[in-house]
C-alpha positions as CSV (number, residue, x, y, z in Angstrom):
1,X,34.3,43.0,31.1
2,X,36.9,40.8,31.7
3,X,40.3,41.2,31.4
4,X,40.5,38.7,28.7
5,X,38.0,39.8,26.9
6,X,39.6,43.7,26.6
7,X,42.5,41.5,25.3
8,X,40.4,39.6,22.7
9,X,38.1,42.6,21.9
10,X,41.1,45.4,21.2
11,X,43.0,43.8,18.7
12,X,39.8,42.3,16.8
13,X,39.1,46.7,16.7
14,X,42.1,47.4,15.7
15,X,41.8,44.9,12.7
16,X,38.3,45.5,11.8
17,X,39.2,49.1,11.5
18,X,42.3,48.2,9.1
19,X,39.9,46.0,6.7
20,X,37.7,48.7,6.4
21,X,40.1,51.6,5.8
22,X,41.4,49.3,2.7
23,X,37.6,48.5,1.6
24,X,36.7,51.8,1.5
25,X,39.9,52.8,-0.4
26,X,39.3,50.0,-3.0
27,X,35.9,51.6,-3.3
28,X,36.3,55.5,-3.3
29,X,40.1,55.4,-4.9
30,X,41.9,58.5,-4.0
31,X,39.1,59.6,-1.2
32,X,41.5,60.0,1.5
33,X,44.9,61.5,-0.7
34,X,43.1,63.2,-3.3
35,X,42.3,66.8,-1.3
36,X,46.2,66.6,0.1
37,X,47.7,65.3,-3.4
38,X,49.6,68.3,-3.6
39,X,50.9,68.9,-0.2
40,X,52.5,65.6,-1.1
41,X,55.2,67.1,-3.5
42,X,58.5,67.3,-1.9
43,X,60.9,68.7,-4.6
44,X,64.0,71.0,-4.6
45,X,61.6,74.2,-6.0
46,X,58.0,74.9,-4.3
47,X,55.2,73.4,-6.8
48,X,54.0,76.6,-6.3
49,X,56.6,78.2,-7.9
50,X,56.8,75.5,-11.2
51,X,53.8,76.7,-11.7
52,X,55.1,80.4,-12.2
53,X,57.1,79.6,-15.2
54,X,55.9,81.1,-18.3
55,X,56.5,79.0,-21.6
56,X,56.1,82.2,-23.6
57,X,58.1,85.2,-23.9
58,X,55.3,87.7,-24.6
59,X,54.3,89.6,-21.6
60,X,51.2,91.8,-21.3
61,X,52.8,95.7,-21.2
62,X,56.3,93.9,-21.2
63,X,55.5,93.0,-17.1
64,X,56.9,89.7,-16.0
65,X,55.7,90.7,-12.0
66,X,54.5,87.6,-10.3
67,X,56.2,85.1,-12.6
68,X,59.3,82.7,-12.5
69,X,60.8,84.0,-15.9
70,X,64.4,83.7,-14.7
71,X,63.8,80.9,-12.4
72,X,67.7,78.6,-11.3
73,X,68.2,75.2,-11.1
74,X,68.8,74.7,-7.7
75,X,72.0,72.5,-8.0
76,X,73.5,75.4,-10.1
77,X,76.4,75.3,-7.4
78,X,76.7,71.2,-7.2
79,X,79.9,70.3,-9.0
80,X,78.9,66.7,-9.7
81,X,75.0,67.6,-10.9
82,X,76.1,68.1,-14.5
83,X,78.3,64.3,-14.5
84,X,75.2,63.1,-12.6
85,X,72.7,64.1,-16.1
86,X,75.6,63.2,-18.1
87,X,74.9,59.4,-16.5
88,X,71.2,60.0,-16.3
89,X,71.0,60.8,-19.9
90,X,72.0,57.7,-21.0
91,X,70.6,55.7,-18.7
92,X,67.1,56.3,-19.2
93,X,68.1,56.9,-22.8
94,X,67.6,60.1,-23.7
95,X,69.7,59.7,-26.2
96,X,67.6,57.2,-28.2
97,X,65.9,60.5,-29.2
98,X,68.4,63.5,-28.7
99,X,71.4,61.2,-30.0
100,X,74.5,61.2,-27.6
101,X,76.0,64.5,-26.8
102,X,72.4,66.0,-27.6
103,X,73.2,65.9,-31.4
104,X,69.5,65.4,-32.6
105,X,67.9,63.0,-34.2
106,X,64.0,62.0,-33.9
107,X,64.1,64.8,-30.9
108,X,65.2,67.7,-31.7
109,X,69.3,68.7,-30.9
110,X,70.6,69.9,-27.2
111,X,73.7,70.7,-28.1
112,X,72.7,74.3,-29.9
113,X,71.1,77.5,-28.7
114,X,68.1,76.6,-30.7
115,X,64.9,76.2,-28.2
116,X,61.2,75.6,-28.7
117,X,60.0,76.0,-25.4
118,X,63.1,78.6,-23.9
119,X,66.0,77.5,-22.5
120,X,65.7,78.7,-18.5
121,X,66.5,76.3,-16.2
122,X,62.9,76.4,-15.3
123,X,61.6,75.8,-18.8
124,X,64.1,73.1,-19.5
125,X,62.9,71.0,-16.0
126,X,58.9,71.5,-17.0
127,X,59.6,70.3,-20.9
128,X,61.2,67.3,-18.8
129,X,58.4,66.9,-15.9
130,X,55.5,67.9,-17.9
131,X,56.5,66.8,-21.6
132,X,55.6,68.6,-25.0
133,X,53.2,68.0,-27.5
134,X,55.7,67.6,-30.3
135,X,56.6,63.8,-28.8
136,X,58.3,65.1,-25.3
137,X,57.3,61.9,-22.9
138,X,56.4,63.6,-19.4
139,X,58.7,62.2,-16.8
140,X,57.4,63.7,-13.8
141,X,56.0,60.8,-12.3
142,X,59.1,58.5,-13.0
143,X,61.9,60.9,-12.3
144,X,63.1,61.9,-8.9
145,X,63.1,65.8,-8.8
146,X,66.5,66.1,-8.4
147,X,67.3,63.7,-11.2
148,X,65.1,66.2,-13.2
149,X,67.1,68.7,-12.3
150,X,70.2,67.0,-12.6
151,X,69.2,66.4,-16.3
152,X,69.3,70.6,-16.5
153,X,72.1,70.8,-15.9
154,X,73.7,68.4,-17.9
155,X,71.3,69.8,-20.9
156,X,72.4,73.5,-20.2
157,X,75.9,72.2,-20.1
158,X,75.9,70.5,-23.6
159,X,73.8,73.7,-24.7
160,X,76.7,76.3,-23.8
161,X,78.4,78.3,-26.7
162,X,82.2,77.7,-26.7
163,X,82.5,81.2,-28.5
164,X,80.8,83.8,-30.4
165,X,80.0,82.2,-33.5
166,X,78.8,78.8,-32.3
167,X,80.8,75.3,-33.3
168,X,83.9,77.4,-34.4
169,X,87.0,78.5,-34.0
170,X,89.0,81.6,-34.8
171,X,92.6,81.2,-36.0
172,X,95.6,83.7,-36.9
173,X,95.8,82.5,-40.1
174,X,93.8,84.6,-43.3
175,X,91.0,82.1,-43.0
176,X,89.9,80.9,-40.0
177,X,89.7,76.7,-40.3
178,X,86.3,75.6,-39.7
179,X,86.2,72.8,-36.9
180,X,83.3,70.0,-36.0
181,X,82.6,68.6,-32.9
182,X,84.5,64.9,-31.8
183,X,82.1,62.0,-32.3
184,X,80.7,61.1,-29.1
185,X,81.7,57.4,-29.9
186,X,85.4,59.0,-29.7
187,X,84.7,60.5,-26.5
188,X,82.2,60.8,-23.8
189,X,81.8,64.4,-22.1
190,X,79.6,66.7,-20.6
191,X,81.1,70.1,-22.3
192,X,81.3,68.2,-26.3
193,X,82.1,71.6,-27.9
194,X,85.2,71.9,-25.8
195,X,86.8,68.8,-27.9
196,X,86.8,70.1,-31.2
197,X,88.7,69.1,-34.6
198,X,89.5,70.4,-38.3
199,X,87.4,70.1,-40.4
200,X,88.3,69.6,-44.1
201,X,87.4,71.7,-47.0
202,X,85.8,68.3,-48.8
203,X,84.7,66.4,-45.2
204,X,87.7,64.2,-45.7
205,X,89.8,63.3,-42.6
206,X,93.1,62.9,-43.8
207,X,95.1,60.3,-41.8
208,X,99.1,61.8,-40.6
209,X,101.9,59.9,-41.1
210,X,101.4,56.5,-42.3
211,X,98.2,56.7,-41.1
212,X,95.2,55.6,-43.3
213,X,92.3,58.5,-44.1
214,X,89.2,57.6,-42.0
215,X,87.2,57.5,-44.4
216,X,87.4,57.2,-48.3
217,X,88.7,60.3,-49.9
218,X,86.0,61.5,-52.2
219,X,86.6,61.8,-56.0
220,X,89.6,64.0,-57.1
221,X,90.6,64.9,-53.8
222,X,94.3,64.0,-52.9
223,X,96.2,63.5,-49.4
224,X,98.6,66.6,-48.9
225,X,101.8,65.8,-49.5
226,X,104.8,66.4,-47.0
227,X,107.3,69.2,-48.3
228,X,110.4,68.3,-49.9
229,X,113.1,68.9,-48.0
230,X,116.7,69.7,-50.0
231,X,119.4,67.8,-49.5
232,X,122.3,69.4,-47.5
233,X,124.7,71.2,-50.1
């Protein structure tokens, strides 16, 4: 054979090959990637290990041997991961569900140490990956995993108990005064419960100063009024 006709005759190989490759993949979808589809995952935890994490608590004679009960979010010593799901969170608008600052709303409230499905980091990442049947969307094909995992962390942060008795205070007065979480419209945060205010006895907020109430005081209920002061004798 000529030289020519190598020249002619490789590259029309080459291409025939191609073209059939991408036939034969329009015909048998998946035949080539579908044995290897899960060597393919590259995330921060080995699927093999996701797959470990136990959505129950029950455990037959009490032995959690072999399982990921306790499994960490591998960006546990990140700095930035938890203002990374803070940004996450509302842009892929979790919030449109959870409310901001995880507050609850048609989803069920972050910002408590109330879970359905266990709050590990583990459990937190497959409720996000894998979605729930209560309405949970599964985001596992949309998500990076470390976006995922970013989300965690922001979730565990909103979900972490400023003290004892969750959402108050104590106080040396007699009666400790019960505060409420700021609004999220007043201020945007990753740790909410850490800005906290009074709350009064009839869910007034009385203004100071000159300062008008925010909202209308409800019937009966009066401003306080400053203490007299006596006039220099």
């Amino acid at each position: 054979m000529s030289r020519f006709a190598w020249i002619v005759a490789v590259p029309a190989a080459i291409i025939l090959i191609v073209v059939g490759l991408g036939i034969s993949g329009i015909i048998m979808p998946g035949h080539w990637s579908g044995p290897n589809l899960a060597s393919a995952y590259n995330g921060l935890v080995p699927a093999e290990r996701l797959l470990r994490v136990p959505v129950t608590g029950v455990y037959p004679g009490g032995n959690t041997s072999g399982l990921e009960a306790n499994m960490e979010n591998p960006l546990k010593n990140d700095p930035d991961a938890v203002a990374r799901g803070m940004k996450d969170f509302a842009n892929f608008n979790c919030s449109g569900c959870h409310m901001p600052n995880g507050g609850g709303g048609m989803g069920p409230a972050l910002s408590n140490d109330t879970w359905i499905y266990r709050a590990s980091p583990g459990n937190i990442y497959l409720s996000i990956a894998q979605g729930r049947s209560a309405g949970m969307p599964a985001y596992g094909a949309m998500l990076p995993d470390r976006t995922i995992w970013e989300l965690v962390a922001y979730i565990q942060s909103l979900s972490t108990r400023p003290s004892l008795t969750f959402g108050t205070t104590t106080s040396t007065a007699p009666d400790p005064v019960p505060r409420e979480q700021v609004p999220a419209g007043q201020i945007e945060s990753s740790t909410p419960w850490a800005f906290t205010e009074p709350m009064p006895p009839n869910g007034e907020k009385n203004g100071t100063g000159d300062q008008r109430p925010d909202a209308p005081l409800p019937p009966r209920a009066q401003q306080p009024k400053p203490p007299l002061v006596s006039p220099a004798q």
